[in-house]
C-alpha positions as CSV (number, residue, x, y, z in Angstrom):
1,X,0.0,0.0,0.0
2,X,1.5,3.7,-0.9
3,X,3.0,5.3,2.5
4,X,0.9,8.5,1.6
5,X,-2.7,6.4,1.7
6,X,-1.4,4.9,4.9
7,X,-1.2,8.2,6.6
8,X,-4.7,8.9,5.5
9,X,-5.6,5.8,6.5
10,X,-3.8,6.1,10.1
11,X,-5.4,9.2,10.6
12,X,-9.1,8.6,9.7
13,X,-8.7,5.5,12.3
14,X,-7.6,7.9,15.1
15,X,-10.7,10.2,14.1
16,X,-12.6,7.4,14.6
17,X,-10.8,6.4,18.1
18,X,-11.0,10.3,18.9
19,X,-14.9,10.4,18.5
20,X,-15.5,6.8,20.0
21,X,-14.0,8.3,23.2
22,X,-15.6,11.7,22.7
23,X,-19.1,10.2,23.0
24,X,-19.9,8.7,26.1
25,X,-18.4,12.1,27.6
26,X,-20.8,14.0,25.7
27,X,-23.7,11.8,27.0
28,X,-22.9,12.2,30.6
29,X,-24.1,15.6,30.5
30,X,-26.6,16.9,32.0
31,X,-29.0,19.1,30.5
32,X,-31.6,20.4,33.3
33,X,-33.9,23.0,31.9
34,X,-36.5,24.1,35.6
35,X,-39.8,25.5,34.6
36,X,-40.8,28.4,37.2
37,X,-43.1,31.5,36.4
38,X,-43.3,34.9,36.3
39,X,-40.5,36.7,37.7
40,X,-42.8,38.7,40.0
41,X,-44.0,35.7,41.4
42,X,-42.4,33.4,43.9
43,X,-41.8,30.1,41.5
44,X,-39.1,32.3,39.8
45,X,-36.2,33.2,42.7
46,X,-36.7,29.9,43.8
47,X,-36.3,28.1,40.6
48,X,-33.0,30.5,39.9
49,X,-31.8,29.4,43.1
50,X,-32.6,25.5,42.1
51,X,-30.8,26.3,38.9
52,X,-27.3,27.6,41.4
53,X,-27.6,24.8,43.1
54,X,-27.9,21.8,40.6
55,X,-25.0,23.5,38.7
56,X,-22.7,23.4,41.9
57,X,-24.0,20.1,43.5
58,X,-24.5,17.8,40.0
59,X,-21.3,16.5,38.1
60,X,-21.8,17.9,34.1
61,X,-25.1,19.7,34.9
62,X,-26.1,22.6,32.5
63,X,-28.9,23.8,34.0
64,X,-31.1,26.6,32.5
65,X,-34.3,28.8,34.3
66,X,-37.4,29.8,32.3
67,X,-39.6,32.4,33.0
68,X,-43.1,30.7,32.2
69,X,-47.0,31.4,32.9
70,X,-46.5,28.6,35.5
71,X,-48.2,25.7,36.8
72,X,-50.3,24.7,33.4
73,X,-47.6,25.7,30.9
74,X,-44.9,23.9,33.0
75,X,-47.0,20.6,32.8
76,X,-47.8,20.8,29.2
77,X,-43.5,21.5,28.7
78,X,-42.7,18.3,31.4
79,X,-45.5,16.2,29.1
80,X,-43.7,17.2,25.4
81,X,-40.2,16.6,27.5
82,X,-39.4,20.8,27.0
83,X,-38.1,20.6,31.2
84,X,-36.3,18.5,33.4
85,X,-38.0,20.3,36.3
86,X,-40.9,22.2,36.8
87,X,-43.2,23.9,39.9
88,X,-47.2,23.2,40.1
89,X,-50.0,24.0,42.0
90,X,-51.3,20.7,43.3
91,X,-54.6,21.4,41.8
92,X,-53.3,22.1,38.4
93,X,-51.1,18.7,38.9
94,X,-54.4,16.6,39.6
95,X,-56.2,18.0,36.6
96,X,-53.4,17.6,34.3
97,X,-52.9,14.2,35.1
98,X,-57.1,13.3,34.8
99,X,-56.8,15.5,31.5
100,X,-59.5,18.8,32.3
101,X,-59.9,20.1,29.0
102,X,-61.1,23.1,31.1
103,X,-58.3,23.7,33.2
104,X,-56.1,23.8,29.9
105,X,-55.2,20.1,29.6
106,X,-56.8,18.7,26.1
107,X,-55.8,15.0,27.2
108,X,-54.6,13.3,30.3
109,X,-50.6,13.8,30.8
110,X,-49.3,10.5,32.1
111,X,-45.7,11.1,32.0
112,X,-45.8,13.2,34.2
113,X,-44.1,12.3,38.2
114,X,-43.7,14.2,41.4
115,X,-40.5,15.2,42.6
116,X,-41.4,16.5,45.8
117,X,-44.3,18.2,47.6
118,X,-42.7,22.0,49.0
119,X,-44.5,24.8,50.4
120,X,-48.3,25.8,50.0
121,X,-49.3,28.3,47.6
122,X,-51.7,31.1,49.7
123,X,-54.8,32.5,47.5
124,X,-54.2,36.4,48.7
125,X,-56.7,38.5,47.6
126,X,-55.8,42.4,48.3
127,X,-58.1,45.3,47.5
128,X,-56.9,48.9,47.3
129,X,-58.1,50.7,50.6
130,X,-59.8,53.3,48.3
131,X,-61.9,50.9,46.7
132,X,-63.9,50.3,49.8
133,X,-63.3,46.5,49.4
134,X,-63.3,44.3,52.7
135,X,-65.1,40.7,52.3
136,X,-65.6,38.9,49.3
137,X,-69.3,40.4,48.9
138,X,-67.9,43.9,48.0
139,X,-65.9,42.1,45.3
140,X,-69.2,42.7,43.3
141,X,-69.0,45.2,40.1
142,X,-65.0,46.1,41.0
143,X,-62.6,45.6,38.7
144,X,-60.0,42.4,39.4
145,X,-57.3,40.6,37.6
146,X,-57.3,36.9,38.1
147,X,-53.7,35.7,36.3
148,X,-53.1,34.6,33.4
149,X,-55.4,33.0,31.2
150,X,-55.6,29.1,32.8
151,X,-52.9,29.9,35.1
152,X,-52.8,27.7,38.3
153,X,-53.6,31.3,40.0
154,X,-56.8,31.6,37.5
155,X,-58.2,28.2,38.4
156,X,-57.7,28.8,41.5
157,X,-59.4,31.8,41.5
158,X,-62.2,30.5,39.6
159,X,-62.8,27.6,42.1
160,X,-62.8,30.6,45.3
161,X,-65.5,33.0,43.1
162,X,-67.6,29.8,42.6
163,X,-67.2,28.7,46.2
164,X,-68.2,32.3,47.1
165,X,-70.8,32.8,45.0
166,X,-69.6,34.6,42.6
167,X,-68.7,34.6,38.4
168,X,-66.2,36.7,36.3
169,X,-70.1,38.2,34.9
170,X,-70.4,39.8,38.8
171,X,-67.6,42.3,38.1
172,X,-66.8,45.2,36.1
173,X,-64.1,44.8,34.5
174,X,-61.4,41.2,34.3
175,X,-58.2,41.2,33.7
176,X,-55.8,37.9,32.8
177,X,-52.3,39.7,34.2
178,X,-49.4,38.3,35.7
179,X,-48.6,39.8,39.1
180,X,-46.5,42.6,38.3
181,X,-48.6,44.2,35.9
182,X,-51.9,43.8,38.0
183,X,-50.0,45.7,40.8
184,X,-48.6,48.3,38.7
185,X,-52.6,49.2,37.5
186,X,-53.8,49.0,40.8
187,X,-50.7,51.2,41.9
188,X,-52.3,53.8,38.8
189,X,-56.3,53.0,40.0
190,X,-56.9,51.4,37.1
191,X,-57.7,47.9,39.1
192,X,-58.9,47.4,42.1
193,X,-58.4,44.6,43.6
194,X,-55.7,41.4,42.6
195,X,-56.2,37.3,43.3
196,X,-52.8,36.4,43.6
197,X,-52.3,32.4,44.4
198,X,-48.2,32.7,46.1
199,X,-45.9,31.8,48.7
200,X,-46.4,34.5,51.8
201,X,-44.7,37.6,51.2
202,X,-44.8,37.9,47.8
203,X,-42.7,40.6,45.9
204,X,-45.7,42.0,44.2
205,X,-47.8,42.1,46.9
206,X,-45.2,43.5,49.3
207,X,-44.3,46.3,46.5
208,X,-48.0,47.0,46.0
209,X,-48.1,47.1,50.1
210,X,-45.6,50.2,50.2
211,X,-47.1,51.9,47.6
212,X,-50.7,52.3,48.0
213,X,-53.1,51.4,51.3
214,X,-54.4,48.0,50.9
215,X,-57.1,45.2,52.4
216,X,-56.3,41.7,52.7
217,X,-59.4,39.9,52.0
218,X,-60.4,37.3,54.1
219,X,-61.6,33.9,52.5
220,X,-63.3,32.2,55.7
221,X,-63.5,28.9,56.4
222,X,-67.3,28.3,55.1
223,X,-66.3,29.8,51.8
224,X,-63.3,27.0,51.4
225,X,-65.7,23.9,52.3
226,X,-67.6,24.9,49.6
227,X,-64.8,24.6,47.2
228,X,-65.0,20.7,47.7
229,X,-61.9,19.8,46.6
230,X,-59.0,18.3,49.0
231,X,-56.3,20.2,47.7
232,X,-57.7,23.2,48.8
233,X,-56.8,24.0,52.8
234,X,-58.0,26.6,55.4
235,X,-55.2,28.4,55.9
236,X,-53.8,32.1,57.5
237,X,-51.8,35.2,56.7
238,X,-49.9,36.1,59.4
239,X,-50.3,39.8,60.9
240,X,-47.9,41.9,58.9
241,X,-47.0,40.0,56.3
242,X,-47.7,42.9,54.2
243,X,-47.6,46.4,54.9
244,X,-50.9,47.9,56.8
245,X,-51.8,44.2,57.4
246,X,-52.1,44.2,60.7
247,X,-54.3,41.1,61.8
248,X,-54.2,37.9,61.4
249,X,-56.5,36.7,57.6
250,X,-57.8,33.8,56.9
251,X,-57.3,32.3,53.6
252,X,-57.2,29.3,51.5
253,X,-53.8,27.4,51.0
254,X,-53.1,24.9,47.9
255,X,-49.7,22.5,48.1
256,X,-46.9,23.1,45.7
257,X,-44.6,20.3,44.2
258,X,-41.8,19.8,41.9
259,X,-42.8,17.6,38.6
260,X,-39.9,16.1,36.1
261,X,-41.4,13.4,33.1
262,X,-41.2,10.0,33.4
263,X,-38.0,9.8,30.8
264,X,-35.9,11.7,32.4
265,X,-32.9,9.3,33.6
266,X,-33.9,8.3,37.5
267,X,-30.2,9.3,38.3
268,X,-30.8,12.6,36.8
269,X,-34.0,13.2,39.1
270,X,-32.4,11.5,42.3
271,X,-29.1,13.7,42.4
272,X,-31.8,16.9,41.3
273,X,-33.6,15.4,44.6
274,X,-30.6,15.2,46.9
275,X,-29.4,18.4,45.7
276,X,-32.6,20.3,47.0
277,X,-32.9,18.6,50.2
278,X,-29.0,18.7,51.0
279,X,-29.2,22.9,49.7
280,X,-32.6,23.7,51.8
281,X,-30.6,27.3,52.9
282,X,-29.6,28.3,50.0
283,X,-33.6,28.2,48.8
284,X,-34.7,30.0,52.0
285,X,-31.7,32.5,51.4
286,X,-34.4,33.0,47.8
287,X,-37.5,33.4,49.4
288,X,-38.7,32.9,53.0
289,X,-41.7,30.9,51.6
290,X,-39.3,27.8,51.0
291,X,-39.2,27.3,55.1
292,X,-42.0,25.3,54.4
293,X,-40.3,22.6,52.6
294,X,-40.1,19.9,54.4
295,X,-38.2,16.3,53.1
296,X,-40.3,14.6,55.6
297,X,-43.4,16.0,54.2
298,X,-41.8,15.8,50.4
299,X,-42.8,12.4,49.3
300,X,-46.5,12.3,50.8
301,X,-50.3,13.0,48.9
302,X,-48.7,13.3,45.4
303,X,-51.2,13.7,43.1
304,X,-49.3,11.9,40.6
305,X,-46.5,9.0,41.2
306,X,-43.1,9.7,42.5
307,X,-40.7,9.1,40.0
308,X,-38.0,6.2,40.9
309,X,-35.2,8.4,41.3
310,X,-37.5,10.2,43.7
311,X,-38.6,7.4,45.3
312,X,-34.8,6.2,45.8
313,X,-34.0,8.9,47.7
314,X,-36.9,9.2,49.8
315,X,-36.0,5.7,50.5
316,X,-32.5,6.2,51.2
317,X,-33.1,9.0,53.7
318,X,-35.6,6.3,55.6
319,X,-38.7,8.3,54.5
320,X,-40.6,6.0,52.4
321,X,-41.0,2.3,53.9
């Protein structure tokens, strides 16, 4: 054989040896793409901080953090495998996975698994002082935004009206905003009052606090019986949460939880569950609502089924039997 086709020869080989060893380093990287929701929201800083920390605790992780319209976007993404990682409302989670054409979920999304169950999500409905709002009753022919069209917070405020007695029809004007801009309209009296489903304290709600004079609107206990649905729990806002809020309200509280798809590698989702629970802090140090989150509480009432590598680790840390 010429010495010259010989060199070729040699070298295509070691291409080949080159990119046979290139591979499986290519494929042990980690591409974690976490769902959140607006950034005015409380899904957001807490989903940047999940990004920090699966970069710093996962071997070949690159991890991105999307701003979405939260809970029912995020399960639609985790069902056409667009996110590794994703935070629902537990309401939205049980609909998407019985497939509520109403709630925005055209067909029943079976891939999805739970992660983890974290903090609750308080329904905080705050009025303007000046619009004379104070129970749900004077709710009637103000002007309200309710989140985004099919949001968790929409459904959620849908299922409270009901309970209350009330329809979007009752008021005089609906809005579909995210929080930010329903607080900067209120902040201009263009709205009067905002249904914001959230962790406590809230950065909308504790700008819109600073700004203006507000109500917190009590949703009492009668009101969330009526509701008839488990996910939904009595709950309170603490006195002073907020700015002027100086009692004690009674609410309505719905669970949280972190959702990945059922083919996302269990070792992928057990290190992204170790990583949380081993990093708890560094989520707290994002926003006080993640004080909530509790691993011993994690792996319990999941609307849909842990996902193995979940499920090792809550085994593993002697939580699951």
């Amino acid at each position: 054989m010429p010495r010259a086709r010989i060199r070729v020869l040699a070298a295509g080989l070691a291409s080949v040896a080159l990119i046979a060893f290139a591979a499986p380093a290519a494929a042990q990287q980690k591409f974690i793409n976490v769902l959140t929701g607006g950034q005015s929201g409380v899904y957001y800083p807490l989903g940047v901080a999940l990004g920090q920390i699966y970069t710093k605790a996962i071997p070949d992780a690159k991890t991105s953090v999307q701003a979405t319209k939260a809970s029912v976007e995020n399960l639609n993404l985790i069902q056409a495998g667009r996110g590794e990682i994703a935070f629902t409302l537990g309401d939205s989670l049980s609909d998407a996975w019985k497939g509520v054409e109403e709630a925005g979920f055209k067909a029943p999304l079976k891939s999805l698994r739970a992660v983890a169950g974290i903090y609750p999500n308080y329904i905080q409905i705050v009025a303007s002082a000046d619009s004379g709002i104070k129970t749900l009753a004077d709710l009637k022919g103000k002007r309200i935004s309710v989140g985004a069209p099919r949001s968790g917070t929409e459904l959620n405020a849908r299922a409270i009206l009901k309970a209350a007695g009330l329809s979007y029809a009752d008021f005089s004007k609906v809005e579909y905003l995210p929080f930010g801009e329903s607080v900067e309209l209120m902040k201009n009296r263009q709205l009067d009052v905002t249904l914001q489903s959230a962790g406590l304290g809230v950065a909308s709600i504790r700008d819109l606090s600073t700004s203006v004079p507000i109500n917190v609107v009590a949703v009492p206990a009668d009101v969330v019986g009526k509701i008839g649905d488990p996910a939904y729990q009595a709950a309170t806002i603490p006195a002073n949460t907020y700015t002027g809020q100086a009692q004690d309200v009674p609410t309505v509280a719905v669970r949280n939880f972190l959702v990945t798809g059922e083919k996302v590698p269990a070792d992928t989702v057990y290190a992204m569950t170790k990583a949380l629970f081993d990093n708890l802090d560094q989520m707290v140090a994002a926003h006080a609502a993640a004080k909530a989150i509790r691993a011993e509480d994690a792996p319990k009432a999941t609307p849909v089924p842990l996902h193995p590598g979940a499920e090792r680790y809550y085994r593993e840390a002697g939580l699951l039997k």
